[in-house]
DRENTORKOL-3810 file (N, C-alpha, C; in nm, 4 decimals):
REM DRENTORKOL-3810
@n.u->9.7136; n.v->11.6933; n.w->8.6114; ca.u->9.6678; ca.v->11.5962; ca.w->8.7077; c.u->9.6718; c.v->11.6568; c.w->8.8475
@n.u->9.5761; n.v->11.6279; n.w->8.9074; ca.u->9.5634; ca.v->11.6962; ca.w->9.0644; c.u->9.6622; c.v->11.6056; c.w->9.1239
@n.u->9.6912; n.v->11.6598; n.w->9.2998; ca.u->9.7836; ca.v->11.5841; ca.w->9.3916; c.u->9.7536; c.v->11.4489; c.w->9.4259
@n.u->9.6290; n.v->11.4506; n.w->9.4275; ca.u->9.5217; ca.v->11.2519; ca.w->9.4785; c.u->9.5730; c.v->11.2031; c.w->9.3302
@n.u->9.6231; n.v->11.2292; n.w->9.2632; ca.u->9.6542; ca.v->11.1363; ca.w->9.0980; c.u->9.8206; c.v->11.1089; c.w->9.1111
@n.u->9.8722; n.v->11.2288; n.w->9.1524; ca.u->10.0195; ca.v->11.1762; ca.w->9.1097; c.u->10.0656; c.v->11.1200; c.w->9.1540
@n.u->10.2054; n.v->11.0430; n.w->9.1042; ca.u->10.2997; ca.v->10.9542; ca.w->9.1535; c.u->10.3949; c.v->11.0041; c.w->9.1187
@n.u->10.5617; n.v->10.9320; n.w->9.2125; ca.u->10.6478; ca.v->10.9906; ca.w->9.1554; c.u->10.7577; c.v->10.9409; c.w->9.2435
@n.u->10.8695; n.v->10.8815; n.w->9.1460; ca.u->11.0330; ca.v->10.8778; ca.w->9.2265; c.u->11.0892; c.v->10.9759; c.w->9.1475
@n.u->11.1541; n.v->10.9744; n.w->9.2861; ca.u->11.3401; ca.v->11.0429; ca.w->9.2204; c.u->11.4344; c.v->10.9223; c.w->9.2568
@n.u->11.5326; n.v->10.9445; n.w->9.1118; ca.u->11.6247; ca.v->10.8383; ca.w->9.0709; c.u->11.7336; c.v->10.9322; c.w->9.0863
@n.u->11.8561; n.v->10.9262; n.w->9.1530; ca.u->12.0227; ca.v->10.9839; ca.w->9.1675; c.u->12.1069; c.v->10.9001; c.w->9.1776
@n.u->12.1719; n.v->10.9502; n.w->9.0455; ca.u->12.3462; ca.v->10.8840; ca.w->9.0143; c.u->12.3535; c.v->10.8260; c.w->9.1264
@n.u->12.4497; n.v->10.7566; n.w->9.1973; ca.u->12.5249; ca.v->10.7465; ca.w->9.3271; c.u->12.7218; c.v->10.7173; c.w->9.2408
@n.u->12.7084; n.v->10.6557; n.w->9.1133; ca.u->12.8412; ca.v->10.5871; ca.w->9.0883; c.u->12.7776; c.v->10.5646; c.w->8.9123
@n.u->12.8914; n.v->10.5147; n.w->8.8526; ca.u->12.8113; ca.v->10.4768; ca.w->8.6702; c.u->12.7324; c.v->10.3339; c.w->8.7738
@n.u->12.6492; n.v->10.3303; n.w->8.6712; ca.u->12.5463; ca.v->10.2462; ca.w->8.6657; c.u->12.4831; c.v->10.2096; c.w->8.7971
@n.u->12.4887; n.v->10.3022; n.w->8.8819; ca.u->12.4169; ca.v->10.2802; ca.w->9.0408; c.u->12.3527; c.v->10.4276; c.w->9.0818
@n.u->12.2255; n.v->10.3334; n.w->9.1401; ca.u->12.1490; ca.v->10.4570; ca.w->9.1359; c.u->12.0772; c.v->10.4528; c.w->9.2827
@n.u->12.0120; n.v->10.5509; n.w->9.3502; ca.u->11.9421; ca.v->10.5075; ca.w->9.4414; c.u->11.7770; c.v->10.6064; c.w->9.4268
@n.u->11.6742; n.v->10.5409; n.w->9.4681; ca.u->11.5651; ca.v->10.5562; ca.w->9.4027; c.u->11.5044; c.v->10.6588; c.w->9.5437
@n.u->11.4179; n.v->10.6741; n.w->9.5269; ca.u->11.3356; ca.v->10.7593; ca.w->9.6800; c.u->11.1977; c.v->10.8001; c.w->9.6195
@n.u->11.1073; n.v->10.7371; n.w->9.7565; ca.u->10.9386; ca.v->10.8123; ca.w->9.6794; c.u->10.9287; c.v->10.9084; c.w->9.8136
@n.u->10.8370; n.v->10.9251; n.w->9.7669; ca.u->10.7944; ca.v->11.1208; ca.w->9.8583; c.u->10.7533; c.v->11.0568; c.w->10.0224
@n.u->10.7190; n.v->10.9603; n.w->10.0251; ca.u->10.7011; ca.v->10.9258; ca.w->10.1947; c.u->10.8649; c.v->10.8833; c.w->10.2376
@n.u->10.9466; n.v->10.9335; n.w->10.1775; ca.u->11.1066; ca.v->10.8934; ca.w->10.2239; c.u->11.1793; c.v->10.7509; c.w->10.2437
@n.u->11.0826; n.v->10.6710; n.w->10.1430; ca.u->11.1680; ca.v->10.5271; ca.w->10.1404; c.u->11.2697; c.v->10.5489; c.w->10.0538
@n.u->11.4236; n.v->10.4641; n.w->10.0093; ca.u->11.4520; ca.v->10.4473; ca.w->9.9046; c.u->11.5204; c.v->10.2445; c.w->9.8912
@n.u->11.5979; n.v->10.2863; n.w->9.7638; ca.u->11.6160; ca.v->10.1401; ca.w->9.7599; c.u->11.7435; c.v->10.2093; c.w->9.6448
@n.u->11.8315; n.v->10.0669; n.w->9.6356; ca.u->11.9000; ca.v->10.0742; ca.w->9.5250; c.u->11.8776; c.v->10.0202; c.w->9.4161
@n.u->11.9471; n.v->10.0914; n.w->9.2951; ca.u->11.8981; ca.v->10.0455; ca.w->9.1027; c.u->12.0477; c.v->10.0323; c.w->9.0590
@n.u->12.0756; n.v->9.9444; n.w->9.0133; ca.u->12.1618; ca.v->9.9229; ca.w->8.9128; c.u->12.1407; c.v->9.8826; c.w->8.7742
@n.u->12.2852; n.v->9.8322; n.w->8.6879; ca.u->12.2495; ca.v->9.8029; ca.w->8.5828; c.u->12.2825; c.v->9.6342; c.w->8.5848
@n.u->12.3030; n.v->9.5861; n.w->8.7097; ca.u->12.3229; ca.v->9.4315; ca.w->8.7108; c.u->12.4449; c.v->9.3414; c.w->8.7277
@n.u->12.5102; n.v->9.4657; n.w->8.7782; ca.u->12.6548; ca.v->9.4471; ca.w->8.8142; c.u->12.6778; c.v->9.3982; c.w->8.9392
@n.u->12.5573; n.v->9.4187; n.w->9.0600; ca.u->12.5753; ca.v->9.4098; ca.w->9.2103; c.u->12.3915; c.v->9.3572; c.w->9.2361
@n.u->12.4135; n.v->9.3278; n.w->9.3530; ca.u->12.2689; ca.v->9.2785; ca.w->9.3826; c.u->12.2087; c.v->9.3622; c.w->9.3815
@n.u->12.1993; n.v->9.4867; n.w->9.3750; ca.u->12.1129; ca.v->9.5614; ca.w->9.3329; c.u->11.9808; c.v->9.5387; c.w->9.2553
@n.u->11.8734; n.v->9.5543; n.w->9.2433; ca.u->11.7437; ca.v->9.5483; ca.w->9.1391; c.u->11.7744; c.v->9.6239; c.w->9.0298
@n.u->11.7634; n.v->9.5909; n.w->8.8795; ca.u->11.7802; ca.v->9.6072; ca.w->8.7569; c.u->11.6301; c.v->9.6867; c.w->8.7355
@n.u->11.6111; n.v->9.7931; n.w->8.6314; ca.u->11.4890; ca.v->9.8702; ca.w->8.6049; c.u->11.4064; c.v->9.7148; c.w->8.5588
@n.u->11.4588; n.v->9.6348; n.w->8.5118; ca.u->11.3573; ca.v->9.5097; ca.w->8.4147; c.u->11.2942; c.v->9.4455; c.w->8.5700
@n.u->11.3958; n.v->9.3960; n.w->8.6853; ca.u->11.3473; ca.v->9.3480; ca.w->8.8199; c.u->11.2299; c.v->9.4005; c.w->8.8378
@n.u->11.2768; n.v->9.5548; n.w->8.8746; ca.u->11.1861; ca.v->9.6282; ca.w->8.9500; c.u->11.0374; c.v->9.6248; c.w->8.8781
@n.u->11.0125; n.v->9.6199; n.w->8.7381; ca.u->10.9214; ca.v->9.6419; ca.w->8.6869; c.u->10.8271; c.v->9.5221; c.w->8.7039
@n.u->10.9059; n.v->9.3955; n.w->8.7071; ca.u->10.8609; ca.v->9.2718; ca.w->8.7631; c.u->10.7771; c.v->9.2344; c.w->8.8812
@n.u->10.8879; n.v->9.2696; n.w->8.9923; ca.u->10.8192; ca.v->9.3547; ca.w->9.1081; c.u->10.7094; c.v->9.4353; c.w->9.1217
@n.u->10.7232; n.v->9.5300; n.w->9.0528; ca.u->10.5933; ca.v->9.6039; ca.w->9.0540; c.u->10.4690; c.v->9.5266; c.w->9.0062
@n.u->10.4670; n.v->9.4246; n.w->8.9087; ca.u->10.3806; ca.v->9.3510; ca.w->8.8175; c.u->10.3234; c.v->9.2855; c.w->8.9661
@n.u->10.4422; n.v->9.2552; n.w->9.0229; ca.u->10.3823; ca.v->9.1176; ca.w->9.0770; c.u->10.3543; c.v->9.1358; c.w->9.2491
@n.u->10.4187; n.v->9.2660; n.w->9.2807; ca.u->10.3809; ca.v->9.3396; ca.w->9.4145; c.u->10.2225; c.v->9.3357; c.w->9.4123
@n.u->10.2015; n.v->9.4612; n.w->9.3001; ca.u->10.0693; ca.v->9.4691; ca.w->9.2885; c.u->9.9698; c.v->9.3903; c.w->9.2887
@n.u->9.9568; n.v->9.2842; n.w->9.2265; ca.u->9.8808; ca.v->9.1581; ca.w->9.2563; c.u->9.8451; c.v->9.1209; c.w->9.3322
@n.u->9.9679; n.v->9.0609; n.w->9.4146; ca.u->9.9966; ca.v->9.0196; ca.w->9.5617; c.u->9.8762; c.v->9.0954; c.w->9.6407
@n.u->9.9027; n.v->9.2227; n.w->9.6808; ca.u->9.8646; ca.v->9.3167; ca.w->9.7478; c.u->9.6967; c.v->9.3248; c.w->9.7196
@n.u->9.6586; n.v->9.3256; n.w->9.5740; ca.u->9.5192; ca.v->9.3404; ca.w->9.6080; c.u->9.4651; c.v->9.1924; c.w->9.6532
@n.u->9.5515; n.v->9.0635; n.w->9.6023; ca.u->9.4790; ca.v->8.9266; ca.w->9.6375; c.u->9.5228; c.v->8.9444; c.w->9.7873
@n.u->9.5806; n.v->8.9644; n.w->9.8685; ca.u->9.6220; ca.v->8.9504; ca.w->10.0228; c.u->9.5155; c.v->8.9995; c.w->10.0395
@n.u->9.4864; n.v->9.1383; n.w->10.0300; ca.u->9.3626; ca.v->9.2009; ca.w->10.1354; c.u->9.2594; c.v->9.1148; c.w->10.0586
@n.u->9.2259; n.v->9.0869; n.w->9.9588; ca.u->9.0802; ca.v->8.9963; ca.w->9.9432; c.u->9.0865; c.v->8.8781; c.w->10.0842
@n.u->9.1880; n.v->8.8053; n.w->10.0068; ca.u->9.1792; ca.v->8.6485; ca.w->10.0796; c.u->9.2165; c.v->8.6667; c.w->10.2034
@n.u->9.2817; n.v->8.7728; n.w->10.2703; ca.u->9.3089; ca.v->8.7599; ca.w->10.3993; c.u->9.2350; c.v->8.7671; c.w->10.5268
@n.u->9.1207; n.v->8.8028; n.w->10.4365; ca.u->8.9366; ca.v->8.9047; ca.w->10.5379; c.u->8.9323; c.v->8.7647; c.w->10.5713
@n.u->8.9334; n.v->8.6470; n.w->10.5071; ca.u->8.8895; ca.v->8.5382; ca.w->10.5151; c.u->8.9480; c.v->8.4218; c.w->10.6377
@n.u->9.1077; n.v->8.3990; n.w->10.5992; ca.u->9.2157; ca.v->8.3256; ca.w->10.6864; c.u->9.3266; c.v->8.3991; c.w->10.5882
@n.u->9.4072; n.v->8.3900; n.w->10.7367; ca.u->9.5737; ca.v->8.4246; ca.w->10.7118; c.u->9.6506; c.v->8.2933; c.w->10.6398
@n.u->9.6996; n.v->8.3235; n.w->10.5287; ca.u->9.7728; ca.v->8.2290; ca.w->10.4556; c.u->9.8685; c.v->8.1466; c.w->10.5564
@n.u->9.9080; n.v->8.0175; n.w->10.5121; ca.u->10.0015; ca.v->7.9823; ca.w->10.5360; c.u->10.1519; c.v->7.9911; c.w->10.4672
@n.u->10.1141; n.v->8.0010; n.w->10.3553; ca.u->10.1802; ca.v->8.0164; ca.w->10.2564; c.u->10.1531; c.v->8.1216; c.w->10.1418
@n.u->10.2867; n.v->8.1989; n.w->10.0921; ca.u->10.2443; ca.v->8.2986; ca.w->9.9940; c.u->10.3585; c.v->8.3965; c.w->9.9568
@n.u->10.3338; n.v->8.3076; n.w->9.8354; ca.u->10.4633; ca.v->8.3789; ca.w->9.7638; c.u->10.3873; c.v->8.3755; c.w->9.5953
@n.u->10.4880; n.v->8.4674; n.w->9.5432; ca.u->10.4705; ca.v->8.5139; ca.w->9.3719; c.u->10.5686; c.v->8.5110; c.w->9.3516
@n.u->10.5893; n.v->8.4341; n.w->9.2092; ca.u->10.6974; ca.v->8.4964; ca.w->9.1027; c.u->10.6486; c.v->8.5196; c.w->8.9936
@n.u->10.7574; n.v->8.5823; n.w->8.9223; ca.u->10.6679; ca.v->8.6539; ca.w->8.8220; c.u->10.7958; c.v->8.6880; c.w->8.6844
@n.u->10.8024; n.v->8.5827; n.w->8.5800; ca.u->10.9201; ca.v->8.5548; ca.w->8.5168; c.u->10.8829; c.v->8.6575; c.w->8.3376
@n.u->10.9718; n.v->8.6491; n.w->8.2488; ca.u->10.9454; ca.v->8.7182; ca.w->8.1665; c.u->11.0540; c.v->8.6941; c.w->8.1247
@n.u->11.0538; n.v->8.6771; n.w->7.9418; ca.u->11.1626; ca.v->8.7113; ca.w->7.8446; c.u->11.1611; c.v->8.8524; c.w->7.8096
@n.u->11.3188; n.v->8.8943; n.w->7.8160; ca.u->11.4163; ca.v->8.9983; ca.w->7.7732; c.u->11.4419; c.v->8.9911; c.w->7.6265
@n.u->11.3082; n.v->9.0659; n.w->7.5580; ca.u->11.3813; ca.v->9.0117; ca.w->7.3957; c.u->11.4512; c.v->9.1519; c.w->7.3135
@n.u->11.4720; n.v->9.1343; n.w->7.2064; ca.u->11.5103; ca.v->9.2462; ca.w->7.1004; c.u->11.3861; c.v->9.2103; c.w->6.9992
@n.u->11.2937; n.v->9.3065; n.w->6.9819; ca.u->11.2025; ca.v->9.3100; ca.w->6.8658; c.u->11.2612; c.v->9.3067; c.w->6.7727
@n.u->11.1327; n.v->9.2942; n.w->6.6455; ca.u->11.1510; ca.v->9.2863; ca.w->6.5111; c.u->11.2370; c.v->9.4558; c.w->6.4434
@n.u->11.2063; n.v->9.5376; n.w->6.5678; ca.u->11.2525; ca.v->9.6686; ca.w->6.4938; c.u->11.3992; c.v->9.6861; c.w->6.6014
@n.u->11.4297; n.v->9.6001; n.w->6.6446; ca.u->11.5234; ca.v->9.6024; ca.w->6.7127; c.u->11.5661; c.v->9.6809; c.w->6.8535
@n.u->11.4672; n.v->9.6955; n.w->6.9308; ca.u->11.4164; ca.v->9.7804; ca.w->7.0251; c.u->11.4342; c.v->9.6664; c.w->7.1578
@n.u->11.4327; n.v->9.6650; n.w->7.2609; ca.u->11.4426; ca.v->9.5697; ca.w->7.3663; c.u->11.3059; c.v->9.5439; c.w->7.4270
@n.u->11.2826; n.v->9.4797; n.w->7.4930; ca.u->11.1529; ca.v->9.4792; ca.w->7.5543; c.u->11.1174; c.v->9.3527; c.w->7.6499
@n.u->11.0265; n.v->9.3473; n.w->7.6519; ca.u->10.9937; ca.v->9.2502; ca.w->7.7943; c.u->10.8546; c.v->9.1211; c.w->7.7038
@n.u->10.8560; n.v->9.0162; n.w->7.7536; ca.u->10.7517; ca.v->8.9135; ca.w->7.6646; c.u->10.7402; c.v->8.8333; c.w->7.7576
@n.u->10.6072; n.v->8.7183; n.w->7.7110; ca.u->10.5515; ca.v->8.6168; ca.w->7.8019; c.u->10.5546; c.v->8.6763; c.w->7.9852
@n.u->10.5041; n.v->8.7964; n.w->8.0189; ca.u->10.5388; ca.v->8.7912; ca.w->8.1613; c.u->10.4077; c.v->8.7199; c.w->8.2098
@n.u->10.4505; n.v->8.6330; n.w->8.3233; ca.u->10.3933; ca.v->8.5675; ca.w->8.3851; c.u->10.3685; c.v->8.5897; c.w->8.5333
@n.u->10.2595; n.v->8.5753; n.w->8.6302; ca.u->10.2777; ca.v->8.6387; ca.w->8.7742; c.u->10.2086; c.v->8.4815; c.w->8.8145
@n.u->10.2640; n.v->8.3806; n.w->8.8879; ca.u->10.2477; ca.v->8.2856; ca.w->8.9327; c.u->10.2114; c.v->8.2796; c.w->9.1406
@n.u->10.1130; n.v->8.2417; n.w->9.1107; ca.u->10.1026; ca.v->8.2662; ca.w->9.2810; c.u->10.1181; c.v->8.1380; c.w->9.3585
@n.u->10.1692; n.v->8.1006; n.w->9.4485; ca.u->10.1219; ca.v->8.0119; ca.w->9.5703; c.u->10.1055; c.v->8.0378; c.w->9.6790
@n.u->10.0083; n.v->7.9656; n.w->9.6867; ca.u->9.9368; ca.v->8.0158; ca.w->9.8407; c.u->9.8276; c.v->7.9032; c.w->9.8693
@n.u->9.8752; n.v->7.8984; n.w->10.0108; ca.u->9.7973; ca.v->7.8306; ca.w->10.0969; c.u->9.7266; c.v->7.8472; c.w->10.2357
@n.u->9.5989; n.v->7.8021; n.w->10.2693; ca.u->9.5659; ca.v->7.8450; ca.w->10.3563; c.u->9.5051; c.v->7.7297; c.w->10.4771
@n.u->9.4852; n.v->7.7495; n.w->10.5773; ca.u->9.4980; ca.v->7.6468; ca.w->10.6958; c.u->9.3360; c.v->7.5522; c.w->10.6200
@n.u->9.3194; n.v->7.4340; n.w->10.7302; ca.u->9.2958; ca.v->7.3698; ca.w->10.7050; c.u->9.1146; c.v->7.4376; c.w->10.8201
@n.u->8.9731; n.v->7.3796; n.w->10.7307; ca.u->8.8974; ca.v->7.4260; ca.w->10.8182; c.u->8.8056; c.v->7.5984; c.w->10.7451
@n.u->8.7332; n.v->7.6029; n.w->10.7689; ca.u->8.5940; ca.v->7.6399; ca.w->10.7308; c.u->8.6606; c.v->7.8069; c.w->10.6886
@n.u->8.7613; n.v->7.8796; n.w->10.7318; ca.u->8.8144; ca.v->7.9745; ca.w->10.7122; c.u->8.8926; c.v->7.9983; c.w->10.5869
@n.u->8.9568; n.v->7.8927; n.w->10.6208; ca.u->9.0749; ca.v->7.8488; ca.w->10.5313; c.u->9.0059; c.v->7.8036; c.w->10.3647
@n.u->8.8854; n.v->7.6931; n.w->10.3539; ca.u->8.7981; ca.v->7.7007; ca.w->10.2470; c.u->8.7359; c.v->7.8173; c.w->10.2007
@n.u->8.7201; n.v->7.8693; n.w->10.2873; ca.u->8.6274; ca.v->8.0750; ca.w->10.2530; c.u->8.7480; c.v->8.1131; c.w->10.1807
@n.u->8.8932; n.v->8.0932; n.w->10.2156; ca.u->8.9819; ca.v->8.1570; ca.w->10.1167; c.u->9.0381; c.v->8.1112; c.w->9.9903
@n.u->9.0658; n.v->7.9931; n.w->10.0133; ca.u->9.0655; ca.v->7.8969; ca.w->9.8850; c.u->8.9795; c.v->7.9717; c.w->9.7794
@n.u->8.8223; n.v->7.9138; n.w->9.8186; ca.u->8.7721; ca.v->7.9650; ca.w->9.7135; c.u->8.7645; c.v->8.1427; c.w->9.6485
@n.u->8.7650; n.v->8.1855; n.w->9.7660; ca.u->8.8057; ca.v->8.3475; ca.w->9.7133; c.u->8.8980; c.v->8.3881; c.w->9.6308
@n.u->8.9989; n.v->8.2865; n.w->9.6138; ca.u->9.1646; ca.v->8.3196; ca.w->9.5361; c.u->9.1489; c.v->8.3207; c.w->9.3747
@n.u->9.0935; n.v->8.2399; n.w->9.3138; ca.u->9.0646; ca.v->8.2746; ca.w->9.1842; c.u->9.0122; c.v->8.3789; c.w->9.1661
@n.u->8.9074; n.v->8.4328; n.w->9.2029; ca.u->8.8376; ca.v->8.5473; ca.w->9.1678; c.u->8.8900; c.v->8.6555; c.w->9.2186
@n.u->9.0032; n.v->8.6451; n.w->9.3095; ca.u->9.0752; ca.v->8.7819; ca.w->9.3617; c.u->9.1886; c.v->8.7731; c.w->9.2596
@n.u->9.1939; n.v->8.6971; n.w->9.2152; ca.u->9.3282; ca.v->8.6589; ca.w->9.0625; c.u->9.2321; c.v->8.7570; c.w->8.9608
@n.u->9.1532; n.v->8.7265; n.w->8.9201; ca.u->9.0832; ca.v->8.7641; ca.w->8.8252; c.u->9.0441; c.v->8.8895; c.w->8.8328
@n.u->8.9831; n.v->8.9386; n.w->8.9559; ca.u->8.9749; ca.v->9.1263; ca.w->8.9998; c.u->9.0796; c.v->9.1840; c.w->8.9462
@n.u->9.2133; n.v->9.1550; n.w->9.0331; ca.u->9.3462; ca.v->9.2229; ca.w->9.0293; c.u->9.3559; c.v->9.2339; c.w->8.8922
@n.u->9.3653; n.v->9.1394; n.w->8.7965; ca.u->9.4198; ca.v->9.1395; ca.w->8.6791; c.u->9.2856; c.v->9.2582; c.w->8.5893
@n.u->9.2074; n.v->9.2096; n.w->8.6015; ca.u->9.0583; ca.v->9.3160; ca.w->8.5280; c.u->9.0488; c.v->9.4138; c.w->8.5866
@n.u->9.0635; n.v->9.4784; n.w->8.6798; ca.u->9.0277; ca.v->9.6056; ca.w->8.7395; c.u->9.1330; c.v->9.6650; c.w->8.8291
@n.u->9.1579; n.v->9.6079; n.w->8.9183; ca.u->9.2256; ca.v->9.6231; ca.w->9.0754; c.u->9.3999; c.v->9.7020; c.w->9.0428
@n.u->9.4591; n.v->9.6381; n.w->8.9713; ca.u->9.6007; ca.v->9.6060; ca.w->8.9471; c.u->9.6397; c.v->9.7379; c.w->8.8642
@n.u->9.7100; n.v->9.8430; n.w->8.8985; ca.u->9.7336; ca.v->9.9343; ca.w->8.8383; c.u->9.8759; c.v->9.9323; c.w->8.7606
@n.u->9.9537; n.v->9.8605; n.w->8.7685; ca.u->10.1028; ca.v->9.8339; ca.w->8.7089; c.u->10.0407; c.v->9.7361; c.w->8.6158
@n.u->9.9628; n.v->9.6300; n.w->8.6222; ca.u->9.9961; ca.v->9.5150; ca.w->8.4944; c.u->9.8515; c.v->9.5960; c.w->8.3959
@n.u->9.8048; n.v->9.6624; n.w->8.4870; ca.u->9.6211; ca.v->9.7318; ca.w->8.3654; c.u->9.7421; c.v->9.8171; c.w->8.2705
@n.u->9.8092; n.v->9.9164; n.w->8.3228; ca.u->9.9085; ca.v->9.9809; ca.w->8.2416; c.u->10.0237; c.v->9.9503; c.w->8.1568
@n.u->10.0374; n.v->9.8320; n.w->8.2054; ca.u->10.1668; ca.v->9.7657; ca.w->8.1287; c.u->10.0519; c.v->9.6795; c.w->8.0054
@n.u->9.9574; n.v->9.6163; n.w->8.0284; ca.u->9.8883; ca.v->9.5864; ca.w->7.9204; c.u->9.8169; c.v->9.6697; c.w->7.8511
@n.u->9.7814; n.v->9.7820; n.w->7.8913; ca.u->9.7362; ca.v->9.8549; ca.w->7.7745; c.u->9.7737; c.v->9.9347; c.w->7.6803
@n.u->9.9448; n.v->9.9830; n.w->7.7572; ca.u->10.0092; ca.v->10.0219; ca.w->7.6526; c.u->10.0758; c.v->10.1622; c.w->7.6626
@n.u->10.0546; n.v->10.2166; n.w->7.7785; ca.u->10.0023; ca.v->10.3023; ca.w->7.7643; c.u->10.1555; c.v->10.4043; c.w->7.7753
@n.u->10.1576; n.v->10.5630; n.w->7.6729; ca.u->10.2840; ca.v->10.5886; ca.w->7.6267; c.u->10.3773; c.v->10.6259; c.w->7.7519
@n.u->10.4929; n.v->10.6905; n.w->7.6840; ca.u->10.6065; ca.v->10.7152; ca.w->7.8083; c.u->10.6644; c.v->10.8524; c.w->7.7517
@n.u->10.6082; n.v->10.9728; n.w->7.8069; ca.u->10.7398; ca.v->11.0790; ca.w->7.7736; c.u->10.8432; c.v->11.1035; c.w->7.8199
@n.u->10.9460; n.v->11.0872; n.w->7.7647; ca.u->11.1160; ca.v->11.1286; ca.w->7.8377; c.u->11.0896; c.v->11.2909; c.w->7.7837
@n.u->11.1712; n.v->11.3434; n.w->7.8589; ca.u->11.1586; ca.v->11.4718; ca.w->7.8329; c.u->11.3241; c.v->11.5199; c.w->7.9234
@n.u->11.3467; n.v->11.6156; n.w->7.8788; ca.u->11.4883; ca.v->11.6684; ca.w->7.9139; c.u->11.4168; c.v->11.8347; c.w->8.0198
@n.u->11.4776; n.v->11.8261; n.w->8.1447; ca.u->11.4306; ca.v->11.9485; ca.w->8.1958; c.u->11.4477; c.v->12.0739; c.w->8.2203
@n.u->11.4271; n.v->12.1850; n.w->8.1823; ca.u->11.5074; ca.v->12.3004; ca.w->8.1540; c.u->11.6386; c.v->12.3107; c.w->8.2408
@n.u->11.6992; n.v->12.3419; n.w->8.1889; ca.u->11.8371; ca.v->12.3861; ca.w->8.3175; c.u->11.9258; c.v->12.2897; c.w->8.2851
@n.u->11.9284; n.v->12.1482; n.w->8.3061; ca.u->11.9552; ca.v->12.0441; ca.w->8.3560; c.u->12.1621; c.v->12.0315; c.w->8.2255
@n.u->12.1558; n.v->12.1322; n.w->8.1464; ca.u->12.2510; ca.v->12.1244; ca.w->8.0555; c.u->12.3859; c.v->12.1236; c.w->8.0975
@n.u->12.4057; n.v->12.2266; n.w->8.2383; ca.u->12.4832; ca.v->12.2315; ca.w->8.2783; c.u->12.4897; c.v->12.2837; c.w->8.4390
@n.u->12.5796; n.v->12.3381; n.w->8.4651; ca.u->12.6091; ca.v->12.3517; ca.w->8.6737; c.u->12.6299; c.v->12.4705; c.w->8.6701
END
């Protein structure tokens, strides 16, 4: 994959089950396993579901009027499959949003379904990938055995 394709964090220990995350423009954040307010890998993935969304419906509906309101959640069962594997089910990305009252505010209204519907069919690169399936290599990296 060329450089315009990739993505990429780095994840480091900090403590057992605490981690702190970092992407290449030098943000980071903290990961745990759910012990501290920290974001859980299942959160974050949530987040990502439902960031993404957000983000392509904002710039649609926003050309239009600035929300008044606007928020997502975005809920999901934690199950154990039939093969006994863990996994994620029913995720849902719920939006509200509102917009002022007046000829702007209708231009966005009606824009919001169909910016629902983009994101999810085309736009949305976390939930197109999380629905299609698509695989995961873990891989162990040379060296990494010992200090």
């Amino acid at each position: 994959m060329s450089e315009d394709t990739l993505r990429s964090v780095e994840i480091e220990r900090t403590s057992l089950g605490q981690y702190v995350v970092r992407n290449a423009r030098g943000g980071s954040m903290s990961m745990g396993a759910g012990q501290d307010a920290s974001f859980t890998p299942v959160e974050l993935l949530l987040a990502a579901i439902g960031g993404c969304t957000a983000i392509d419906v904002d710039h649609i509906t926003s050309r239009r009027a600035e929300p008044t309101r606007f928020s997502v959640e975005v809920t999901g069962d934690k199950i154990r499959d039939e093969v006994g594997g863990n996994r994620m089910q029913n995720l849902t990305v719920e939006f509200t949003v509102t917009f002022p009252v007046g000829a702007d505010g209708d231009r966005a209204r009606e824009a919001l379904p169909r910016s629902l519907q983009q994101s999810h069919d085309r736009l949305c690169t976390v939930s197109r990938t999380v629905e299609r399936g698509t695989p995961v290599s873990i891989v162990e990296a040379g060296g990494s055995t010992g200090d």
